[in-house]
N, C-alpha and C positions, 0 to 999 in steps of 0.2 A: 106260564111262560115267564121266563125269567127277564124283567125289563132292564136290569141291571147293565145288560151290553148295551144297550144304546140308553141309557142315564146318563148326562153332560156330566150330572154334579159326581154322580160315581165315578166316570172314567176319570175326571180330575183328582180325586181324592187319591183313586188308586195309583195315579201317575205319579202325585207327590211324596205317595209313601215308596212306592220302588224307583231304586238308585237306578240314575242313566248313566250309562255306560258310553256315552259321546256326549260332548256338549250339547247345549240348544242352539240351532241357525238362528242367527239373527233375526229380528222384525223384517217385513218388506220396507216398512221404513227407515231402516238403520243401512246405509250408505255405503259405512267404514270398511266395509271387508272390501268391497267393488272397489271404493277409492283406493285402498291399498293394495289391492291385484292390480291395478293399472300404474301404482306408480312403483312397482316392481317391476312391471313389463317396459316402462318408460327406461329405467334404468340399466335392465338388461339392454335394448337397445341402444344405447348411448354407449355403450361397446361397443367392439369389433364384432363380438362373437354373434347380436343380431344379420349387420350384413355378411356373414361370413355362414347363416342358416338358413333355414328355405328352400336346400337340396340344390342351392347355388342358382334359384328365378327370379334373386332381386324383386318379387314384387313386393314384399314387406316395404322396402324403402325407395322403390320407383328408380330405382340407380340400374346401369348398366352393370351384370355382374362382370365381374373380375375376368373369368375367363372368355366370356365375347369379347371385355376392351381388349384381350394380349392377342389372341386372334383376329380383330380389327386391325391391331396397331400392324401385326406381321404381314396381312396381307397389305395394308397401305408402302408399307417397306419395300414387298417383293413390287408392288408396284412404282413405287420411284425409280427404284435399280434395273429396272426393263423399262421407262422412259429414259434412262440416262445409259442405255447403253451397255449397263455393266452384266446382264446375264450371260452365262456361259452358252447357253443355248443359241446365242446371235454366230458363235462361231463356226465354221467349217473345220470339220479335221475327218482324218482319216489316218486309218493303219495303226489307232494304240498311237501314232508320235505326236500329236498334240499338233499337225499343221492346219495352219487356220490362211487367214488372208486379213489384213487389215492394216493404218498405219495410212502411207502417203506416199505416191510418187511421183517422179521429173515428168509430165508427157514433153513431147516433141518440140510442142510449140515454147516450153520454156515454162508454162506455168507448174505450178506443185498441186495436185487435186489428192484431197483426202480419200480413201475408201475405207470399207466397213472393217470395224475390228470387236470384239469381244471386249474389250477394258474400257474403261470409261471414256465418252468422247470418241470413238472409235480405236483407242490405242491401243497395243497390246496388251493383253492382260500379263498376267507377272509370272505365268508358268508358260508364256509361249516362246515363240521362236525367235528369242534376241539371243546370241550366240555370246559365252563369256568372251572378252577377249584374249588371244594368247600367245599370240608373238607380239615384234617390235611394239615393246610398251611405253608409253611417255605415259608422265607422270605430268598435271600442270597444278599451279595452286591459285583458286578463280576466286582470291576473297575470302581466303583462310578455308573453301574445300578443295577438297584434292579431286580430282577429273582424271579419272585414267582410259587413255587411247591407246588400242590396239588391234591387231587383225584378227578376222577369225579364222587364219588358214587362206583365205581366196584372195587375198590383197598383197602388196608389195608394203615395203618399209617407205617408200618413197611415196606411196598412196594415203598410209597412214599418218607420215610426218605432215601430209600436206590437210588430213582431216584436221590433225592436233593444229595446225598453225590455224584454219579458220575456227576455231573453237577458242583459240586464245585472243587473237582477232574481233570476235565480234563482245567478247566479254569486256576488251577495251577498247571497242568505239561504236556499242552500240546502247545505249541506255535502257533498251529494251529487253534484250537479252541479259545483261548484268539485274538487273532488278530481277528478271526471272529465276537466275542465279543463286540470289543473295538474300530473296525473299521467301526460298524454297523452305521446305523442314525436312528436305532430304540433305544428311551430312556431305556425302560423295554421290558420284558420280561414275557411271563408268562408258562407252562411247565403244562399241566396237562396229569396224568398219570390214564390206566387205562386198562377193555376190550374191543376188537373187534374183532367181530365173522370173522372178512376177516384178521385178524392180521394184518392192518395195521397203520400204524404210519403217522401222520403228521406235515409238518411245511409251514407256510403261510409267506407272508412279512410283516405281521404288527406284526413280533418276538411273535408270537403266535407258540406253539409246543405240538403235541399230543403226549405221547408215549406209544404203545399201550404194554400192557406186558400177552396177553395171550397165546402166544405160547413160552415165555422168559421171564426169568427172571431177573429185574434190576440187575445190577450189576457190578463188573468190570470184565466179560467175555469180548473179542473182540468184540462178534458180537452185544453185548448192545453198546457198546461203539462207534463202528462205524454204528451204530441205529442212536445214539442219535447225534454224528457228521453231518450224511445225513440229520437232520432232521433240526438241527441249521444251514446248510448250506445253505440251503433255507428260516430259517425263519433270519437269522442275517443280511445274503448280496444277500439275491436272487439268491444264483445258481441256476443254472438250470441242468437238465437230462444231465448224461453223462459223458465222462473222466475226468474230473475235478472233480467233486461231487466224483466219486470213486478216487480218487487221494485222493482226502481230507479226506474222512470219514475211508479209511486205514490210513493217517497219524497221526489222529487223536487216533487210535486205538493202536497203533504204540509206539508214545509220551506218552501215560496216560502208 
């Protein structure tokens, strides 16, 4: 038998005479390679490109990955904008024409009551049924913007002249209405007057304002005037539904 293969001092000899063809691994106790894989992997890390691997599970780094926070953030989003009002889905329409219901109107008794609307605060949103205006136009200048009054077809010039005067009216003598004006970030203005079989009245955020006058007439009555208050409250600063809106649109009514 040849003891040769299992001889310690043979196999060493024969080891040192034939060439290795890969280095020798370290001792188990030589460190330097582990310590320098780890602060390679430290380093890669301290990049983007560790949290940006993983196949996007963030456990590497204990961080919410990237695409749950922008799916968190959007759903938190859609959820503000359906507390406040603003989905499209609150609105009624029918027939393709985009009619809804929303906005404020005169009741009987003299007061102004808000109902539901699709734009923020219940106002109209900015693709509904506020009518450009387009006859008898005045022009006003409320503070260096321009306000433009006119009918949409179903009013008289004498109905509209009489819109435009409390529009100018309560811009100077009512401090609440002027601030609402003047503190807007919408440039203009535009105000069209007219009928609606639901009586109601609207104002959107692009200072766009319906007012509707068939169960009221323009004028300087209260409940015109805190009409037209609720309605620039919403198309000037965007209030919205609620004790505020009625705070203002009496203070308004109040001051003229």
């Amino acid at each position: 038998m040849d003891i040769n293969g299992i001889n310690p001092s043979s196999r060493a000899a024969n080891a040192v005479s034939s060439p290795q063809t890969q280095s020798t691994p370290p001792a188990g106790t030589d460190v330097s390679a582990f310590n320098k894989a780890m602060q390679a992997g430290s380093e890669t890390c301290a990049s983007d490109s560790c949290n940006k691997s993983s196949s996007g599970t963030g456990a590497q780094t204990g961080e919410i990955p990237q695409e749950v926070q922008q799916q968190l953030i959007q759903l938190l989003q859609q959820l503000i904008q359906m507390l406040q009002g603003n989905t499209q889905g609150g609105a009624e329409t029918g027939g393709g024409t985009g009619k809804t219901r929303g906005g404020s109107t005169a009741g009987p008794d003299g007061n102004v009551s808000p109902v539901t609307g699709s734009g923020p605060g219940g106002s109209a949103g900015s693709e509904e049924l506020i009518p450009k205006p387009t006859e008898h136009l005045q022009t006003l200048n409320l503070g260096g913007k321009n306000v433009t009054v006119g009918g949409d077809g179903t009013s008289s010039a004498q109905e509209v002249a009489a819109t435009a005067s409390q529009v100018q009216n309560l811009y100077d003598n009512s401090p609440t209405f002027r601030n609402m004006i003047d503190s807007s970030s919408d440039p203009s203005f535009e105000v069209s007057v007219g009928r609606r079989s639901d009586n109601t009245s609207w104002g959107n955020t692009q200072g766009r304002v319906f007012m509707n006058i068939n169960n009221i007439s323009p004028g300087s009555s209260d409940t015109f005037q805190s009409l037209m208050g609720h309605e620039f409250a919403h198309a000037s600063v965007d209030m919205p539904h609620g004790s505020a809106i009625e705070q203002t649109q009496n203070a308004v009514a109040q001051e003229a």
